[in-house]
C-alpha positions, -999 to +999 in steps of 0.1 A: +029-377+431+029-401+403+004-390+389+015-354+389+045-368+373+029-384+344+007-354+335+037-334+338+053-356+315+024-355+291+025-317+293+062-317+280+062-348+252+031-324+239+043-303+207+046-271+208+020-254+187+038-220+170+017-194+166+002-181+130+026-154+126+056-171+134+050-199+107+041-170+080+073-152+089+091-185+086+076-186+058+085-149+043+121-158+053+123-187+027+116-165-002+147-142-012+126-117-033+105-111-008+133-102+017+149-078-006+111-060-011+112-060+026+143-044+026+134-019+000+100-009+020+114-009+058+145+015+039+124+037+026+102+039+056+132+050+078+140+076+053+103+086+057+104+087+089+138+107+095+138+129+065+141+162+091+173+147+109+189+131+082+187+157+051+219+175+046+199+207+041+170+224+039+147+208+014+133+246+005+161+267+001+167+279-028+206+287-043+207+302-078+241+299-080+238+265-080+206+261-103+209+225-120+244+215-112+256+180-108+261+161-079+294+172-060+303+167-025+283+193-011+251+181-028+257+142-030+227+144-060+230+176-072+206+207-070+175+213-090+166+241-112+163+264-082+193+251-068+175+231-037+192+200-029+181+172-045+188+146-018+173+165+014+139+169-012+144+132-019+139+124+017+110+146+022+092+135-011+090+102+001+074+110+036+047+129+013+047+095-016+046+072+014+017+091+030-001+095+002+002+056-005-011+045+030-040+073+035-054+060+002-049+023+006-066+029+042-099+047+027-098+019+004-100-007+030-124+014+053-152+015+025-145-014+002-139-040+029-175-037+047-190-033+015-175-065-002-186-085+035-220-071+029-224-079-008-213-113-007-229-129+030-260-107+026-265-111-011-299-103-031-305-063-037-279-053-016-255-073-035-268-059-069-263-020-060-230-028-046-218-045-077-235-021-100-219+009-086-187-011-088-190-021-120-198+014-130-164+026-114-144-001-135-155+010-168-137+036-164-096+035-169-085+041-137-060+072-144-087+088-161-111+086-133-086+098-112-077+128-134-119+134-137-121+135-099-090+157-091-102+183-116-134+182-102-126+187-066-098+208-076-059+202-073-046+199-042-024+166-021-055+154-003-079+154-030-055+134-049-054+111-015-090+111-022-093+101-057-067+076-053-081+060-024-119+059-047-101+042-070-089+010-046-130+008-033-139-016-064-105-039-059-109-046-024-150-046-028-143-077-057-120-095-038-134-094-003-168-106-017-152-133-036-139-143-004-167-138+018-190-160-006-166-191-003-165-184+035-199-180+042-208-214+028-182-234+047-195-254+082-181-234+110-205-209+097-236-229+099-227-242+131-223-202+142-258-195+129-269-229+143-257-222+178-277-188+173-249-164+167-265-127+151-254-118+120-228-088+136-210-115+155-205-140+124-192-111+102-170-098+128-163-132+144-159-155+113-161-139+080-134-109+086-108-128+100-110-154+071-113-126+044-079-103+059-049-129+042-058-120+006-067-083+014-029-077+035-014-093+000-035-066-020-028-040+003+004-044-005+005-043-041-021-015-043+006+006-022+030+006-052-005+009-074-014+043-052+022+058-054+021+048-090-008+073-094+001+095-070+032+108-091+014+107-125-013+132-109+017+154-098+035+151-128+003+162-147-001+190-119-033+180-103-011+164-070+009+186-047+016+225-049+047+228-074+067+238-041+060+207-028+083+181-030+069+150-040+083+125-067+057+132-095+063+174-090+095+169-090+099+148-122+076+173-136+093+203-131+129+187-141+117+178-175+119+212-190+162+203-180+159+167-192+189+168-217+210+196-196+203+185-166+194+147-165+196+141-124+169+162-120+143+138-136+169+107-126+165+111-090+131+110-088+120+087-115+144+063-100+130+061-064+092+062-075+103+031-094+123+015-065+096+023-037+066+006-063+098-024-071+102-029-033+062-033-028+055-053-054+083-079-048+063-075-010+031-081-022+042-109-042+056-127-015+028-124+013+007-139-019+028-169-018+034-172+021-002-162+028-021-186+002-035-220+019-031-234-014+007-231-020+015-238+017+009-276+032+037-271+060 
């Protein structure tokens, strides 16, 4: 019975150990930017998410009586140049913007992730075509090579999703090989290959889970980087169909009314800049919580 006791007691003096996530929200919690880019992402999100139930009307009607008017109580941000309400396409245009943002980010990750891993633990030829091709894909400026591969696949939401996405595969490739090579060389890793673990089961095992802190962070800021590009390619055309209403056709087809009618571009412009704001103060933040470096606690 005593000696029940003691362990018992042993059990209980023992700190507790909190868990990874709880430490990194902690963490995220002490940093007020990051909170309000937070804020700013889980906001729009909701919108995204609810746009059918919470627009005031239908995003595609039109009402030529009301072409380009100012905001008024029926039409808390006024109508655009077909008279559709600018507030319900708000709402929808950022279920397409936020959609856009993750489907690219996420072929990003799918292709440039395994590809960095390989590169950097296998090395030798491998590791030289990789990097070629990637090197190949940087020379380029990145808005060009996006404009080049829309134009060649042809115009059209998912073949900017496309382009966009090709054009995270060289950021995450860089940076997960980076990681991978300082990873690979550290002794947990010998003892895996020393304890005769097969090459599958240290990359899945060891090397992913080490790489994934710095590639949530770039996640992150490549959202606001994919939206970014995603309303340039509409506002050049080569995005959504015009009737589509995403933030970069929108601001494109209110600039003919820029000087009469200013909310049509306002709107727009001003969320595309608030979503990208509200990502990159994000991004920033799970850079900072995330890093070993800046964090001893």
């Amino acid at each position: 019975m005593a000696t029940l006791t003691r362990t018992t007691k042993k059990l209980y003096d023992r700190p507790v150990q909190r868990s990874r996530t709880y430490t990194w929200l902690k963490r995220l919690l002490r940093k007020p930017t990051a909170i309000v880019g937070l804020l700013i992402v889980l906001a729009f999100l909701v919108i995204a998410l609810t746009a059918p139930w919470i627009s005031p009307h239908n995003y595609d009607l039109a009402d030529f009586t009301n072409a380009r008017r100012g905001p008024s109580a029926v039409y808390p941000l006024g109508n655009d140049e077909l008279g559709r309400d600018m507030l319900s396409r708000l709402f929808h245009g950022a279920r397409i913007s936020l959609t856009l943002g993750l489907t690219s980010v996420a072929i990003g990750l799918l292709i440039g992730v395994p590809l960095g891993i390989l590169s950097g633990y296998f090395g030798g030829t491998l590791n030289l075509l990789i990097m070629s091709a990637v090197d190949i894909m940087l020379a380029f400026p990145s808005i060009l090579l996006a404009i080049m591969l829309v134009a060649f696949l042809g115009p059209s939401l998912q073949n900017a999703m496309l382009a966009i996405g090709i054009l995270s595969i060289p950021v995450y490739t860089r940076l997960v090989r980076s990681s991978t090579l300082t990873t690979k060389e550290e002794l947990f890793i010998e003892a895996a290959r020393a304890l005769g673990a097969s090459h599958l089961t240290i990359l899945w095992r060891h090397i992913l889970p080490n790489v994934l802190a710095p590639v949530i962070v770039q996640s992150t800021l490549q959202m606001a980087v994919a939206i970014q590009a995603a309303a340039a390619l509409g506002f050049l055309g080569l995005g959504a169909p015009p009737d589509v209403p995403e933030w970069g056709n929108m601001l494109q087809k209110g600039r003919t009314y820029i000087f009469s009618a200013p909310h049509i571009v306002l709107y727009p412009g001003l969320a595309t800049m608030l979503v990208v704001f509200g990502f990159s103060l994000l991004g920033d933040g799970l850079r900072d919580v995330l890093d070993p470096r800046l964090n001893r606690d």
